[in-house]
C-alpha positions as CSV (number, residue, x, y, z in Angstrom):
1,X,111.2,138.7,71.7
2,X,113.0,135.6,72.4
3,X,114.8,137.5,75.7
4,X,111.4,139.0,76.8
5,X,110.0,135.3,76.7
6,X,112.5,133.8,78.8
7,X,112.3,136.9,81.9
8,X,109.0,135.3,83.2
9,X,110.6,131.8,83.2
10,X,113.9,132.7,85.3
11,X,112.3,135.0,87.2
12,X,109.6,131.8,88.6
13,X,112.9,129.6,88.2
14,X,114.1,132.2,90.6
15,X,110.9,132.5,93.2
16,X,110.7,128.5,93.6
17,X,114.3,128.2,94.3
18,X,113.4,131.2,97.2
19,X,110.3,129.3,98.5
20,X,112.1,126.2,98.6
21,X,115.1,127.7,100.8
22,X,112.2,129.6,102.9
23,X,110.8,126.4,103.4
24,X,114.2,124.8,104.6
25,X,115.2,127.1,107.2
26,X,114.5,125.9,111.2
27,X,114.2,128.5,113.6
28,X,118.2,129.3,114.4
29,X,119.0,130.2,118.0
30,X,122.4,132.4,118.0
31,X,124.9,130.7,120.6
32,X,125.3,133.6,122.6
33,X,121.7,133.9,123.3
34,X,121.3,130.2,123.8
35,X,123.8,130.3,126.5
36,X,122.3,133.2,128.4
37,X,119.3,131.3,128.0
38,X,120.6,128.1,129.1
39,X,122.5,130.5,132.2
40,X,119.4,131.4,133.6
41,X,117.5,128.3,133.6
42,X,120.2,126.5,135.5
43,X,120.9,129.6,137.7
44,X,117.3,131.0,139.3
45,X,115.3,129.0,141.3
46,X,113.3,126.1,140.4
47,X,111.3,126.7,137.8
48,X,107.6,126.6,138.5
49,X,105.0,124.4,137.3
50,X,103.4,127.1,135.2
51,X,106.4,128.1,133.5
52,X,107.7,124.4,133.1
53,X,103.9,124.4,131.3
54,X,104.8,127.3,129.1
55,X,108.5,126.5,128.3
56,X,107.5,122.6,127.2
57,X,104.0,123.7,124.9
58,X,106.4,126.6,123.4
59,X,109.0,123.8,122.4
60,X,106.0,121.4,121.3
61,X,105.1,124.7,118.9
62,X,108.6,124.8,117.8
63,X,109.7,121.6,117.0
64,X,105.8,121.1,115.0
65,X,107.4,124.0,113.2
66,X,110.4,121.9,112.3
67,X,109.1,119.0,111.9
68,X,105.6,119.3,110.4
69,X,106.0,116.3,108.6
70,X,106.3,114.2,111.5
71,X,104.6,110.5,111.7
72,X,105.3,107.2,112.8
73,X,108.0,106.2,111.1
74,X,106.9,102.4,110.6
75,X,104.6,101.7,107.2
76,X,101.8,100.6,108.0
77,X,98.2,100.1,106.3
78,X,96.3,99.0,109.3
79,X,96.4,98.7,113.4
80,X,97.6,95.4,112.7
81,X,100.4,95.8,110.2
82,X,101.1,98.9,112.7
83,X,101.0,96.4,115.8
84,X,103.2,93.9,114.5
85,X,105.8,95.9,112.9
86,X,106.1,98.1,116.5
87,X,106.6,95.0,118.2
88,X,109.1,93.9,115.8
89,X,110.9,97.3,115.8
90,X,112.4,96.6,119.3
91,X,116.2,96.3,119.4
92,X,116.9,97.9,115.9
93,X,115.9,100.8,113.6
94,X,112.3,101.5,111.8
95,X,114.0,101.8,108.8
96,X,114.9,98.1,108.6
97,X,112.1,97.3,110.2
98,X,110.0,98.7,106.9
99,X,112.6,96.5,104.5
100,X,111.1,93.0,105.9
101,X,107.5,93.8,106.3
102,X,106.2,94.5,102.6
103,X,107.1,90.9,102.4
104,X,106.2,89.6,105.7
105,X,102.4,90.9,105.5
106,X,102.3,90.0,102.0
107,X,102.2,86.4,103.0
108,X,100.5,87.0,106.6
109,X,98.2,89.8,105.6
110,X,96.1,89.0,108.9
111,X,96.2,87.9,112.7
112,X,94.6,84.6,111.2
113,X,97.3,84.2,108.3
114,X,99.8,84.8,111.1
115,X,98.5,82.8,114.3
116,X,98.4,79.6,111.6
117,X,102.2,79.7,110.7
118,X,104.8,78.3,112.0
119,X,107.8,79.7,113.9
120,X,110.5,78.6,111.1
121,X,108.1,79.7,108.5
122,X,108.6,83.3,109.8
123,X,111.7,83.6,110.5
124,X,113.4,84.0,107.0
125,X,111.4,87.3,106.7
126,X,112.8,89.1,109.3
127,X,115.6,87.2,109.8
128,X,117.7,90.6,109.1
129,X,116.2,91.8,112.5
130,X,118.0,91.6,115.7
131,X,116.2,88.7,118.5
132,X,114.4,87.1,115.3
133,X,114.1,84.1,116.6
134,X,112.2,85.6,119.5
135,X,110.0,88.3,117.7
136,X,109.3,85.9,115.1
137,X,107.7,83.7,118.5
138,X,105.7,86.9,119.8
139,X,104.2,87.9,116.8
140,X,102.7,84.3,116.2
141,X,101.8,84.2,119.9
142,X,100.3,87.6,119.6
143,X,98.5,86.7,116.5
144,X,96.7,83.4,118.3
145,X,96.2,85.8,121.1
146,X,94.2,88.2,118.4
147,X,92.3,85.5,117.1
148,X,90.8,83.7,120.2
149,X,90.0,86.9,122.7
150,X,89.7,89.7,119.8
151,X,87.8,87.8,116.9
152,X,91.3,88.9,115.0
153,X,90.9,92.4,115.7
154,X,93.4,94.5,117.5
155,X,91.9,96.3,120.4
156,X,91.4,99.9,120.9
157,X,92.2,100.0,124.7
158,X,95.4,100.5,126.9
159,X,94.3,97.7,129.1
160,X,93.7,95.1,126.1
161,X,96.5,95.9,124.2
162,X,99.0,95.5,127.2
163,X,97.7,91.9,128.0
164,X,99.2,90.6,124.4
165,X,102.4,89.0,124.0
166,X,105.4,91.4,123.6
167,X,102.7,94.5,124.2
168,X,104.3,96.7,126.4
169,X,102.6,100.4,127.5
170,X,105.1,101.9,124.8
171,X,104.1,100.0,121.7
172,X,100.0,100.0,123.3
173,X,100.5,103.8,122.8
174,X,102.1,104.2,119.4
175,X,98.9,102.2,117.9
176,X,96.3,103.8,119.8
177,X,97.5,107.2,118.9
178,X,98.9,105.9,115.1
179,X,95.7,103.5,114.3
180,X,92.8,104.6,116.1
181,X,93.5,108.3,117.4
182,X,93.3,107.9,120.7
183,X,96.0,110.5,122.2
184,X,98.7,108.8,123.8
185,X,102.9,109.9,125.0
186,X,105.3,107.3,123.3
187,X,108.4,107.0,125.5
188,X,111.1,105.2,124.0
189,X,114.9,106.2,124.4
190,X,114.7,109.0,122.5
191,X,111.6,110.6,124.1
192,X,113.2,109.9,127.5
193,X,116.6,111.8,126.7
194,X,114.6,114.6,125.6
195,X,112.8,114.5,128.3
196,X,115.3,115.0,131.0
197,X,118.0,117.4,128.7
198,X,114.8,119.8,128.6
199,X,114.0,119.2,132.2
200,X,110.5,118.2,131.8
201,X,111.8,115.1,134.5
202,X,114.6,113.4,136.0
203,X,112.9,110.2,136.2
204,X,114.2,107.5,134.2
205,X,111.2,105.2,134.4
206,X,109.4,105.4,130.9
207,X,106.1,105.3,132.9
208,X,107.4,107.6,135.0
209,X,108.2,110.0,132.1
210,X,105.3,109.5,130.7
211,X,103.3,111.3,134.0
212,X,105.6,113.9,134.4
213,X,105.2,114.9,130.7
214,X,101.5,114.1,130.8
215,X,100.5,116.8,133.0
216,X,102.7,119.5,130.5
217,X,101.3,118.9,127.2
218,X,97.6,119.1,126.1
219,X,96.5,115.5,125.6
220,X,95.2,116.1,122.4
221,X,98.8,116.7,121.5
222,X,100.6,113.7,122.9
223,X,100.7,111.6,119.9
224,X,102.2,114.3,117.8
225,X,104.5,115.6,120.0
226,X,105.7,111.6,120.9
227,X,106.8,112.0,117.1
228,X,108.1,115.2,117.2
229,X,110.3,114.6,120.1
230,X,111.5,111.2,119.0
231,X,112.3,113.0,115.5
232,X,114.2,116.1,116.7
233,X,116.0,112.7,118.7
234,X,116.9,110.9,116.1
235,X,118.0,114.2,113.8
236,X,119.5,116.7,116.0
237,X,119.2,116.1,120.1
238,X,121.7,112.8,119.8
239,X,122.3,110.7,122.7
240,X,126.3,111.0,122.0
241,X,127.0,114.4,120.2
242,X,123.4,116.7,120.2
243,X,124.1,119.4,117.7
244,X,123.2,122.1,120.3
245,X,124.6,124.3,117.6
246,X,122.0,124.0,114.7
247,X,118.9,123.3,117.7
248,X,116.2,125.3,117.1
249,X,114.7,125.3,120.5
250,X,118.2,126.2,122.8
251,X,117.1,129.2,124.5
252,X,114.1,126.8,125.8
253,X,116.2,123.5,126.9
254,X,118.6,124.0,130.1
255,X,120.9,121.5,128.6
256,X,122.1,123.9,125.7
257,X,126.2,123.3,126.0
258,X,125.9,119.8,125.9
259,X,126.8,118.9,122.2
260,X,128.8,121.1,119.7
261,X,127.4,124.8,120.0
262,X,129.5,126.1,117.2
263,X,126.9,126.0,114.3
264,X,128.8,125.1,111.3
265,X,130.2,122.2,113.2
266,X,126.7,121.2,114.4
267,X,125.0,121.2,110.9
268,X,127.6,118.3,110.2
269,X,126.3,116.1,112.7
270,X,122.5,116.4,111.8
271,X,120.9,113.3,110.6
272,X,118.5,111.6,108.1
273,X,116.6,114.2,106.0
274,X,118.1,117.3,107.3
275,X,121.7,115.8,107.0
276,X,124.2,117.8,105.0
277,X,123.6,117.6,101.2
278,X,119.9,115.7,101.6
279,X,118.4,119.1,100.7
280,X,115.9,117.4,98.1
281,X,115.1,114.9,100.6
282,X,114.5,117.4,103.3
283,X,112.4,119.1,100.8
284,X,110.4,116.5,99.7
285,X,109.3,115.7,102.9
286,X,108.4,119.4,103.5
287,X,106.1,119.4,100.3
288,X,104.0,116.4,101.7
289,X,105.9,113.4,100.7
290,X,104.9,110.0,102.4
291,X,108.1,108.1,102.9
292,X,106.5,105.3,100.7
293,X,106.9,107.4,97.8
294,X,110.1,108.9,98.2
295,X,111.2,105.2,98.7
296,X,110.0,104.5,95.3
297,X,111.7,108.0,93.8
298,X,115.0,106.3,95.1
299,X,115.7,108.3,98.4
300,X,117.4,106.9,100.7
301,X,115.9,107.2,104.5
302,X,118.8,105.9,106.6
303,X,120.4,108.0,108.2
């Protein structure tokens, strides 16, 4: 009786531990055929326009595949929160970004609470950040600049947003597309390297980039595949050492050969959530996670 009773309990012990490995596994690309892949994209003659279209939306699929838990990386709980931490995120790494601004909009909840402090009043909260000094001067400026031409509000327009202080077209984009939906390509270094290793452009430019990958992707996709792109970046396509091995679109991207090929040695130099031995992590974020809440559970989301 008692060994009947435990069967159904091992064997659904048994089936999560196979949906959470299902769930795991990224498309692999065996090196041999990323090679010939990478061969013939290098060797044949320009590739047209139409298959450019093809190869890039086919990679979009892939790495939403990959990477379906992809979003802005910066916590935020409105476009202002969202505005202020992008601006402040220049020069150092969303992660430490989020570790100042629970505190910092705690006390400055608002352009108003904001555009009244003082510089030296800021500063101690994000005084961990590289250029405080400096952002801590922008973000006041901007706030004033919210106050007097936008009633406090943060505008929902390209043109707007890029006439506030420390607004560039790069941080205008990531809040239309995070706060108000309004499609938009994020090019920061990440999305540029991409970029160019897939052959999508060879301009260095962000704006630049931004056209050239504009005309490949739907626009209704831009916002997501900004993330996606700046994700597989930051976890797997690395500016140093891309771990070409472990890739999951290499038979799509002309730059296979780059980084380490050999896949053993490639799944040692993935990153954050997908990094060797972050398998709950990885998991989590799989299951629907918000980074918020596997903060509180303890997880760490450095990488």
């Amino acid at each position: 009786m008692t060994e009947n009773a435990t069967q159904p309990a091992a064997g659904a012990q048994n089936t999560a531990a196979e949906n959470a490995e299902s769930l795991l596994q990224i498309r692999f690309v065996p090196e041999f055929k990323a090679a010939a892949a990478a061969r013939r994209l290098n060797a044949r003659a320009p590739e047209s326009h139409l298959a450019t279209v093809r190869r890039a939306r086919k990679i979009n699929r892939i790495l939403g595949e990959t990477y379906p838990y992809a979003v802005a990386e910066l916590d935020f709980d409105n476009p202002f929160e969202l505005l202020i931490a992008t601006v402040l995120s220049a020069q150092t790494t969303d992660v430490r970004v989020n570790s100042v601004t629970g505190a910092l909009f705690a006390r400055y909840p608002d352009a108003a609470a904001l555009a009244s402090a003082r510089t030296e009043e800021v500063e101690p909260y994000i005084q961990s950040l590289g250029f405080y000094r400096a952002k801590a001067r922008s973000i006041i400026t901007l706030s004033q600049q919210l106050v007097e031409r936008h009633n406090g509000q943060v505008p929902s327009t390209l043109e707007e947003l890029v006439e506030l202080a420390g607004v560039g077209r790069k941080t205008a984009n990531v809040v239309l597309g995070n706060a108000f939906d309004v499609p938009g390509l994020t090019v920061d270094t990440h999305f540029g390297r991409l970029a160019r290793r897939m052959g999508f452009t060879t301009a260095d430019a962000p704006e630049a980039v931004e056209k050239d990958v504009a005309e490949l992707i739907d626009r209704k996709d831009w916002t997501l595949f900004s993330h996606r792109m700046v994700y597989h970046g930051r976890r797997i396509c690395h500016a140093k050492k891309p771990a070409c091995g472990v890739c999951p679109v290499a038979d799509l991207c002309p730059s296979y050969g780059a980084g380490e090929t050999n896949e053993q040695t490639a799944r040692k130099l993935m990153k954050y959530e997908m990094a060797p031995g972050r398998e709950d992590l990885h998991l989590r974020f799989l299951q629907g996670a918000t980074r918020r809440e596997l903060m509180a559970e303890g997880y760490p989301l450095s990488a």
